[in-house]
RODO-2510 file (C-alpha; in nm, 4 decimals, decimal comma):
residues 78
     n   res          X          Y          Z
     1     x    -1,5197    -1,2443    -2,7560
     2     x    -1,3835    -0,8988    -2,7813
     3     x    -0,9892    -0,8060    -2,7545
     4     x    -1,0634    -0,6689    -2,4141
     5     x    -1,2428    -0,9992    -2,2985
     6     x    -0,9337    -1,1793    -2,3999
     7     x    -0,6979    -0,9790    -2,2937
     8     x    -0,4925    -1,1236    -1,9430
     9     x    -0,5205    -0,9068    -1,6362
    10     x    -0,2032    -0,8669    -1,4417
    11     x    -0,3030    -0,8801    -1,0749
    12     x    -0,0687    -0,6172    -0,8774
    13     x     0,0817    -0,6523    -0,5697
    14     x     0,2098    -0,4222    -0,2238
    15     x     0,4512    -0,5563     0,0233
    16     x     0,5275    -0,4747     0,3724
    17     x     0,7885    -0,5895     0,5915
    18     x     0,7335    -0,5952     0,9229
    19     x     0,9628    -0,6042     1,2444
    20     x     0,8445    -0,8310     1,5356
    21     x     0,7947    -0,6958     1,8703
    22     x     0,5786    -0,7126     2,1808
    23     x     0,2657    -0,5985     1,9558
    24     x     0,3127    -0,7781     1,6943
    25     x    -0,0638    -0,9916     1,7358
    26     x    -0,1962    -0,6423     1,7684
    27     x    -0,0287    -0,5214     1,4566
    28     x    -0,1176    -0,7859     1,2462
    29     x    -0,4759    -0,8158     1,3182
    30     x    -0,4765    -0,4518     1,2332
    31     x    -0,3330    -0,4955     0,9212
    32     x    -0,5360    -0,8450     0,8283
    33     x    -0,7982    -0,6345     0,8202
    34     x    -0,6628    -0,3748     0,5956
    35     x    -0,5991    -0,6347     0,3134
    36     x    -0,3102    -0,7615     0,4216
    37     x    -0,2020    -1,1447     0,3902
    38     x     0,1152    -1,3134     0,5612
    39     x     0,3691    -1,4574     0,2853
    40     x     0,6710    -1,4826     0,4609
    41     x     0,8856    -1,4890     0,7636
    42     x     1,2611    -1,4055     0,8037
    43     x     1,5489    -1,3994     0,9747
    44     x     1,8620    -1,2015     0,9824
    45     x     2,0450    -1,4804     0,7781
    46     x     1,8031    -1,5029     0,4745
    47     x     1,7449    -1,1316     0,3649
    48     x     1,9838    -0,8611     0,4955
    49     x     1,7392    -0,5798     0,4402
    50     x     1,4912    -0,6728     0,6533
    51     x     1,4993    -0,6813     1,0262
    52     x     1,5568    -0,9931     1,2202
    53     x     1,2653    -1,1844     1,2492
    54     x     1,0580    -0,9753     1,0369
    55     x     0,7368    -1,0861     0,8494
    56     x     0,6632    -1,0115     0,4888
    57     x     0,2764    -0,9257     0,4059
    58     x     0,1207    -0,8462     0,0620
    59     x    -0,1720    -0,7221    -0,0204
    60     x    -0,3739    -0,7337    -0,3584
    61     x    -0,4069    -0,3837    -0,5750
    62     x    -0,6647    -0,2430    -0,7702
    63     x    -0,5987    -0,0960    -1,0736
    64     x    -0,7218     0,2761    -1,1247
    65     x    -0,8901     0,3901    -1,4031
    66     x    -0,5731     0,4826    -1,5964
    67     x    -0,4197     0,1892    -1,5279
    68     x    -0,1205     0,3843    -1,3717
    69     x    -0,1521     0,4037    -1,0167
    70     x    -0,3471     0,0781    -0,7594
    71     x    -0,5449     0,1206    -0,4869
    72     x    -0,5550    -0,1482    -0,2397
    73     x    -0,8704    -0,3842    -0,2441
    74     x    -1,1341    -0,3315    -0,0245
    75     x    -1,2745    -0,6542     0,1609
    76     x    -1,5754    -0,7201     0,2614
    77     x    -1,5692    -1,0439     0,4739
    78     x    -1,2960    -1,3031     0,6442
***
């Protein structure tokens, strides 16, 4: 096994938070199938930053070549 076989990979993570609303089915099929997963959901009581009854999604990143900057990950299926 090389050093580079062995070495860990640290997955890399976005987050969104997003406000409900009238279109919120709409908006999160949209973004389901950009990548992006449900985690959370909140209320004005348990995080002041977000919105009331906002929902937190995350998506996976892809590391770039230099290992700087992510891209999302692309996905092929549901």
């Amino acid at each position: 096994m090389t050093a580079i076989e062995g070495a860990a990979v640290r997955k890399r993570y976005e987050y969104k938070v997003l406000d409900t609303g009238k279109q919120i089915e709409e908006q999160l099929n949209a973004l389901g199938a950009q990548g992006w997963e449900v985690v959370g959901v909140t209320t004005k009581t348990q995080l002041f930053i977000a919105p009331p009854q906002a929902i937190i999604l995350m998506r996976e990143l892809q590391p770039a070549g230099d290992g700087r900057a992510a891209t999302p990950l692309a996905r092929t299926g549901t």
